[in-house]
C-alpha positions as CSV (number, residue, x, y, z in Angstrom):
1,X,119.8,29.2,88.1
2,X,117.7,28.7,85.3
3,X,114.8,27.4,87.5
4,X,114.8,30.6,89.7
5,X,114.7,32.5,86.9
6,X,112.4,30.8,85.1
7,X,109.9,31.5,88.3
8,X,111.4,35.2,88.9
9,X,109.7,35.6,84.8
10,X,106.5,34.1,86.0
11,X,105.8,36.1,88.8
12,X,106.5,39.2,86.7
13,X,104.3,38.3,83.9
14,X,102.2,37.4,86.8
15,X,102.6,41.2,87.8
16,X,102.0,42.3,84.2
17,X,98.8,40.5,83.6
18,X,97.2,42.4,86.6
19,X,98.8,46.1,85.6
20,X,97.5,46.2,82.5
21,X,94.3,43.6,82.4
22,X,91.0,45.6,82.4
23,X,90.2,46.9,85.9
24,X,86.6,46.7,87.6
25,X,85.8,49.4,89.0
26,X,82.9,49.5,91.6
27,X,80.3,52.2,92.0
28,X,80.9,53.7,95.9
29,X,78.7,51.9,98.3
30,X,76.9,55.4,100.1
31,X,75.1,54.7,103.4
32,X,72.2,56.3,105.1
33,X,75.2,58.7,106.5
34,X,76.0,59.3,103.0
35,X,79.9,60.0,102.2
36,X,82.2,61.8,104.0
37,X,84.7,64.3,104.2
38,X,87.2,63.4,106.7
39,X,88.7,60.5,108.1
40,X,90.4,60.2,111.1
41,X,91.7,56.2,111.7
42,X,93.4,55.8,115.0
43,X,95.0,52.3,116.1
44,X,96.1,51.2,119.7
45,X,99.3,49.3,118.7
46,X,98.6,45.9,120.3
47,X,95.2,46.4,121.7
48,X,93.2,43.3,122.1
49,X,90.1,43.2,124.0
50,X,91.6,42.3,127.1
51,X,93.6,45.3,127.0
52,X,90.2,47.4,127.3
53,X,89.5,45.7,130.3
54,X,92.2,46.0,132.2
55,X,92.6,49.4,131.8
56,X,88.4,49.5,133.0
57,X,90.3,47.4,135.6
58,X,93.0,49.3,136.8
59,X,90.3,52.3,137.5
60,X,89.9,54.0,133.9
61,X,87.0,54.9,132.6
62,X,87.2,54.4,128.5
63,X,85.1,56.4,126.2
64,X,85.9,54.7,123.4
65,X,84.0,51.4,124.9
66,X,80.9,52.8,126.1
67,X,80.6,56.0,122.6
68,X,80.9,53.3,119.5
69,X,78.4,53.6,117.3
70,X,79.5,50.1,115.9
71,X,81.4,47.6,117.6
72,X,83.3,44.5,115.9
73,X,86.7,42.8,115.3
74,X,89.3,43.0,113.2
75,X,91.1,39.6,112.1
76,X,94.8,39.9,111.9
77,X,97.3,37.5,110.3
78,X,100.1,38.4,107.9
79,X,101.0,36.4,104.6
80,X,103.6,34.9,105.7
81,X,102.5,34.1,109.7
82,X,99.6,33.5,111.4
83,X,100.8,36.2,114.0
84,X,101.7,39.3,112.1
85,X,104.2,41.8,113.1
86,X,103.5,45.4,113.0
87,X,104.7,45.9,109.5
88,X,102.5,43.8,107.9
89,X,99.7,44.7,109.8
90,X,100.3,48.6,109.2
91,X,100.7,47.7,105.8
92,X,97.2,45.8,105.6
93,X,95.5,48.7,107.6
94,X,97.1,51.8,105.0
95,X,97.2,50.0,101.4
96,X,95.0,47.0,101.9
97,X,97.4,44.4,101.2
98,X,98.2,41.4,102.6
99,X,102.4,40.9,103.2
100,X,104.8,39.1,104.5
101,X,106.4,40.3,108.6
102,X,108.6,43.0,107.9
103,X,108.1,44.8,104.9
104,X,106.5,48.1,105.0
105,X,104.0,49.4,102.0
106,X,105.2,46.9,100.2
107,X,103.8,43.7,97.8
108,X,104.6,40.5,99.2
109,X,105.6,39.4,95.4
110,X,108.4,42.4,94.9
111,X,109.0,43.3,98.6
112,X,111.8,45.5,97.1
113,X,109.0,47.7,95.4
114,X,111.1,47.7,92.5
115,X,108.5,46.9,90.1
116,X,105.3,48.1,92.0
117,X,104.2,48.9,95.2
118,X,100.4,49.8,96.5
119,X,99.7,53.2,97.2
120,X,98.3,53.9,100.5
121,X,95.4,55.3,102.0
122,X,97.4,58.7,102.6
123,X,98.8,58.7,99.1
124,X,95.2,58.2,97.5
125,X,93.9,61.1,100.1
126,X,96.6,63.0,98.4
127,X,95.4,62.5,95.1
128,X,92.2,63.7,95.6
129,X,93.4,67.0,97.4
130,X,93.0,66.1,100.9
131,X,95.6,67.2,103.4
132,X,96.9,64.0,105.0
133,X,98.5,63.8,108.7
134,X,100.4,61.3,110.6
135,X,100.7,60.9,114.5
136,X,102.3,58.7,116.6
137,X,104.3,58.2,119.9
138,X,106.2,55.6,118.2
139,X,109.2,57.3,116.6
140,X,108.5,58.7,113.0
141,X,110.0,55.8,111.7
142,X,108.4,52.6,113.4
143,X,106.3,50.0,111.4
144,X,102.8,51.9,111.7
145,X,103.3,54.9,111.1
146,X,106.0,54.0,108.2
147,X,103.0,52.0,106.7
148,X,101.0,55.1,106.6
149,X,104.0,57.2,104.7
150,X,106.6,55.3,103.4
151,X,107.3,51.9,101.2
152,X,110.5,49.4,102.3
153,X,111.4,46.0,101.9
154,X,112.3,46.0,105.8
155,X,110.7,47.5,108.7
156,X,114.6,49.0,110.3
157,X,114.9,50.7,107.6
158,X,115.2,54.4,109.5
159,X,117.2,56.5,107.3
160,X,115.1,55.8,104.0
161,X,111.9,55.7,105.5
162,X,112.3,59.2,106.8
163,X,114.0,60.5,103.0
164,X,110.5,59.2,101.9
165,X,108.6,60.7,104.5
166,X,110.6,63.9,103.9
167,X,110.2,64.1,100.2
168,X,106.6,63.4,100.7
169,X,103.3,65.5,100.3
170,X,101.9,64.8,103.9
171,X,100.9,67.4,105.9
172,X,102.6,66.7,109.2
173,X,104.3,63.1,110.6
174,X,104.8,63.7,114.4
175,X,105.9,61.0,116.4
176,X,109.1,60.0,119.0
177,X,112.9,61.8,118.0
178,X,114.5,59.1,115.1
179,X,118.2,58.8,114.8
180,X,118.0,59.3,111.3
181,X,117.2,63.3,110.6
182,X,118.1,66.4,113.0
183,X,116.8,69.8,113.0
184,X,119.0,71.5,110.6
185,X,117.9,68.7,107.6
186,X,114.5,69.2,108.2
187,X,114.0,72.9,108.0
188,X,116.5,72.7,105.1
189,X,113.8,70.9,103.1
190,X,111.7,74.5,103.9
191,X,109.6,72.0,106.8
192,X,109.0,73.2,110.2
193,X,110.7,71.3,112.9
194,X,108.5,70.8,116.3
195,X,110.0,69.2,119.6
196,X,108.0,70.4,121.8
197,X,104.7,71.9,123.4
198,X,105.5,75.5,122.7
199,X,106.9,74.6,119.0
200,X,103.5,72.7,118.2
201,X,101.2,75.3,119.6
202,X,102.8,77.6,117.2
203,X,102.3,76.0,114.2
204,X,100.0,77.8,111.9
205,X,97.6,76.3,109.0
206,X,98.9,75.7,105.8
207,X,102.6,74.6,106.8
208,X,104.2,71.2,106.8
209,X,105.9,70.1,110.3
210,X,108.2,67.4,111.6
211,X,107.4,66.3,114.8
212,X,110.3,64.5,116.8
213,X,109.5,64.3,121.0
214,X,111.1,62.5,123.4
215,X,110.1,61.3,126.4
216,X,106.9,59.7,128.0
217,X,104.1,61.8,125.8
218,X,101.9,58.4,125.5
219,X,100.9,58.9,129.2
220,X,97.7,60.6,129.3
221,X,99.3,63.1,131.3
222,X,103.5,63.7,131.4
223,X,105.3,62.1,134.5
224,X,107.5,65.4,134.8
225,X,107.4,69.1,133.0
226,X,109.1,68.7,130.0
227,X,106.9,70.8,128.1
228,X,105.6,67.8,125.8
229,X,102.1,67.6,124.4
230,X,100.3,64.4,125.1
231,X,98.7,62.2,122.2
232,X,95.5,63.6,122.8
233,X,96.7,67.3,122.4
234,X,98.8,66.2,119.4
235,X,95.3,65.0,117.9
236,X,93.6,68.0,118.5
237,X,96.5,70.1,116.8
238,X,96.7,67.9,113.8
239,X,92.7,68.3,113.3
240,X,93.0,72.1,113.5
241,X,95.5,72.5,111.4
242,X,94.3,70.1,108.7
243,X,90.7,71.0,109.3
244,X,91.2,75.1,108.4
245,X,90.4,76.2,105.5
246,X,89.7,73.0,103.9
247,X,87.3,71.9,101.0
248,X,88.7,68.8,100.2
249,X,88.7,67.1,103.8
250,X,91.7,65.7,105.1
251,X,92.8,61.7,106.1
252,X,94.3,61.7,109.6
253,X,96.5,58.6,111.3
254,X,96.9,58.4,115.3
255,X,98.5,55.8,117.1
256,X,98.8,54.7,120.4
257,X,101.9,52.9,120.1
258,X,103.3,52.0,123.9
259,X,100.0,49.8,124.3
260,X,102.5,47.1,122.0
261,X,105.7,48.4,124.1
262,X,104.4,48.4,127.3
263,X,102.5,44.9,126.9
264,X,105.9,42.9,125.4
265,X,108.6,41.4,127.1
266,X,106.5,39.0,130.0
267,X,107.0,35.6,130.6
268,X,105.2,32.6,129.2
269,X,104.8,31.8,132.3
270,X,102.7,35.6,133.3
271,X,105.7,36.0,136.0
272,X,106.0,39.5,134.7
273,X,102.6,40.3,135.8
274,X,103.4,42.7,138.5
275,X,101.6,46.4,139.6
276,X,103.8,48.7,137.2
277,X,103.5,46.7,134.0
278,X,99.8,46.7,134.7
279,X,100.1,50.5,135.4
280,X,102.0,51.2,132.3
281,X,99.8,49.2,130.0
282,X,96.5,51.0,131.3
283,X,98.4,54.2,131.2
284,X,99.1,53.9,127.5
285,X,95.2,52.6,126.8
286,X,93.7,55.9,128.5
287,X,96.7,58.0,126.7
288,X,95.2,56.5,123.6
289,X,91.5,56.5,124.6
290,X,91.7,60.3,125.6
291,X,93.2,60.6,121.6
292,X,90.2,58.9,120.6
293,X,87.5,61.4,122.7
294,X,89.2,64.0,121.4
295,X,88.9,62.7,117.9
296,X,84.6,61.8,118.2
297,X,83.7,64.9,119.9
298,X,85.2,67.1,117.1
299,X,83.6,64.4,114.4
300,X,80.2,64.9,116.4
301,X,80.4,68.6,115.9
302,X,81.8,68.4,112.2
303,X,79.2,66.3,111.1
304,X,80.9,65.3,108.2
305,X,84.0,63.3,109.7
306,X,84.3,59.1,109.7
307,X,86.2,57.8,113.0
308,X,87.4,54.1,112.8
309,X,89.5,52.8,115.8
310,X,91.1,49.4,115.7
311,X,94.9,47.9,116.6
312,X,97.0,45.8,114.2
313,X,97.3,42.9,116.1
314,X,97.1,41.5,120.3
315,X,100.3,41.9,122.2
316,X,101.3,39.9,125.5
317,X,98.2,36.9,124.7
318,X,96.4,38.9,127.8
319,X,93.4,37.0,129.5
320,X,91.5,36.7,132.5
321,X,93.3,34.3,135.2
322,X,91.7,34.3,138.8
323,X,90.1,37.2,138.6
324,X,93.2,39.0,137.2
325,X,94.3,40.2,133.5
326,X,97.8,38.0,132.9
327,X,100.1,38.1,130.0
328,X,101.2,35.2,128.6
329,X,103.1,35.9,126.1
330,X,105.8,38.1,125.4
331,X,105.0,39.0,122.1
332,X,102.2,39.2,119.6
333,X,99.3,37.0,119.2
334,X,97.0,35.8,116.5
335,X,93.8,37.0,118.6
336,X,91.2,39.2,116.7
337,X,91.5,42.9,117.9
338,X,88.4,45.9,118.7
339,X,87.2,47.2,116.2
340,X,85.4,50.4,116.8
341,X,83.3,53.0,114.6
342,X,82.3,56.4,115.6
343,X,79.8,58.9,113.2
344,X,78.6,55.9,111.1
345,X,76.1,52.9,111.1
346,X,77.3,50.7,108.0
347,X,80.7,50.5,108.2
348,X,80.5,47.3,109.1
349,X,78.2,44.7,110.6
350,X,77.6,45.3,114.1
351,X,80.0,42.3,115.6
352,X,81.1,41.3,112.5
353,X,84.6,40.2,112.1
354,X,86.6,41.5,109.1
355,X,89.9,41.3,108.0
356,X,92.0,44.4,108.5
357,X,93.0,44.2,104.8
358,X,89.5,45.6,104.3
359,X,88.9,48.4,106.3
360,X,91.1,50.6,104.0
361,X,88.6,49.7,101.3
362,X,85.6,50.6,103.3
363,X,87.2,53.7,104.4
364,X,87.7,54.8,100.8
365,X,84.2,54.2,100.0
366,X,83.3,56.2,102.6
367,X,85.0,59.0,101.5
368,X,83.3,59.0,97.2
369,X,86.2,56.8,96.1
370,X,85.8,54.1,93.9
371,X,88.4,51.8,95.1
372,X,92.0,52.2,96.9
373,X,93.5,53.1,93.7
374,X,97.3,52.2,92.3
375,X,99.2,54.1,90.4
376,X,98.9,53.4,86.9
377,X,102.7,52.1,85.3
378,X,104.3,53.5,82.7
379,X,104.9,50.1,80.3
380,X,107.9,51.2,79.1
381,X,109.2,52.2,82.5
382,X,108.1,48.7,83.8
383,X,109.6,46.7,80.8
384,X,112.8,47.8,81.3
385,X,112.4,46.8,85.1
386,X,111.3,43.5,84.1
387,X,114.4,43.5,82.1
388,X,116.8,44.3,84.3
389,X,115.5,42.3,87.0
390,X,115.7,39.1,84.9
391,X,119.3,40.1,84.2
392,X,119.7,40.3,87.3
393,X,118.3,36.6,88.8
């Protein structure tokens, strides 16, 4: 007892030393593009290369292969695994930090966020005044789009990571129907409630809106007429309506999240590698490459708006075989994933491989900021944490 709590008072004074030590701040790096206004960050849940390809494959033409102004890699890996899940890779890709598979927004040295937890990209782009949007066709709640909005010590944690996402400042979340609100709770909390096509082309400028679809929406175009928008018309909405009558810019999150879905569950042995898996998994790579069109052509026109496309990790270890794209895995890999930047020349070296821990960084230069910034702590607020947690251990 007293050795675990001997280490539970060295990690916090650990933590304490780097709250309240003097901070370095560095100037923003400004390229020959200069700064900008908007960003728009878009990630293909489980895209590796080979998923590019086999879509190209399969008979689609990508635009975000052939448009990229740069083109390199991102190097996943979580703290706590070679392979990292989509928690700790989400996390990496919104705050910048690197944690351990599972926890969402979260420190890998107080998963519980009791003490501290990093602020994320959307919360900083809420600070400085920018209206902030999250899109996926994931449900609300998954592991990416949680990263972007919420902080939890484990990923399945539905209900709160929708309270958070509720009681937020964000613009709009849309994504698949969670279990864990309903209509009624949603527009009691004075936000707009949007589950389908007609509801979203309705929306008007300057309100906040709950998306929550179901159904096949990643497809680039629906299987049947539910009335659902696809990814790429729930990108142009979400520009639109954070784009109007907007000084400050605005920080927008798309996913492509049934790239990952589609691409688990295959045998080690590829024997899963039949005509509709392939289907499905090209499907959900134009789905997400029509998104991303849709997201260069208005940054094209804007002028003033920063695209960065990349994935949080490889799904299904995918590679060539006899002239044919097999999975070989049924899960995630360790493999480095595109990485893909539209509207500026310096993000990054062109093939350079970085980790995805720092492309939050570099987006936030982009945009005048000095750093990804934290929160500063109250010391009395934190002391008495410290306190009771050593009670406590």
């Amino acid at each position: 007892m007293k050795s675990k709590r001997f280490l539970s008072l060295l990690l916090a004074l650990a933590m304490v030393f780097s709250l309240f030590a003097p901070q370095v701040v560095l100037a923003a790096a400004v390229s020959e593009d200069g700064s900008y206004k908007n960003v728009i960050f878009m990630i293909g849940d489980g895209m590796g290369e080979n998923h590019l390809r086999l879509a190209v494959q399969e008979g689609y033409d990508l635009f975000m292969v052939e448009n990229a102004d740069l083109r390199g890699q991102s190097k996943t890996r979580s703290l706590s695994d070679s392979v990292t899940d989509s928690a700790a890779g989400a996390t990496a890709l919104a705050c910048g930090v690197r944690n351990t598979n599972g926890c969402v927004g979260t420190y890998s040295i107080d998963p519980s966020g009791i003490l501290l937890r990093p602020r994320s990209i959307t919360e900083n782009a809420i600070a400085h005044g920018m209206k902030t949007g999250v899109v996926t066709t994931d449900s609300t709640a998954g592991a990416t789009p949680a990263g972007f909005s919420a902080h939890v010590k484990a990923r399945g944690m539905a209900e709160e990571i929708t309270d958070q996402q509720l009681a937020s400042d964000i613009d709009l979340i849309w994504g698949a129907a969670v279990d864990a609100t309903n209509r009624e709770a949603v527009e009691a909390m004075g936000i707009t409630y949007v589950s389908n096509k007609a509801e979203l082309e309705a929306l008007a400028p300057g309100s906040r809106s709950f998306g929550q679809f179901s159904g096949s929406f990643w497809r680039p175009a629906p299987l049947d007429n539910s009335g659902l928008p696809t990814l790429e018309e729930l990108t142009v909405k979400a520009i639109s309506l954070l784009n109007a009558d907007n000084e400050n810019g605005f920080f927008l999150m798309v996913e492509g999240a049934h790239i990952d879905k589609n691409s688990h569950a295959t045998a080690e042995d590829g024997t899963a590698d039949y005509a509709e898996k392939h289907e499905r998994v090209a499907a959900a790579v134009k789905g997400f490459d029509n998104a991303v069109k849709a997201a260069v052509e208005f940054a094209r026109e804007d002028g003033d708006t920063l695209v960065v496309v990349t994935a949080d990790h490889e799904t299904g270890s995918l590679y060539l075989e006899g002239g044919v794209y097999r999975f070989h895995s049924g899960s995630h890999s360790g493999a480095n994933v595109p990485l893909l930047v539209y509207c500026c020349s310096d993000l990054i070296t062109e093939s350079a491989a970085v980790p995805n821990r720092s492309i939050p960084g570099r987006i936030a230069e982009k945009l005048g900021w000095s750093s990804l910034e934290v929160p500063k702590a109250d010391p009395g607020s934190f002391l008495t944490k410290l306190k009771n947690m050593l009670k406590r251990s």
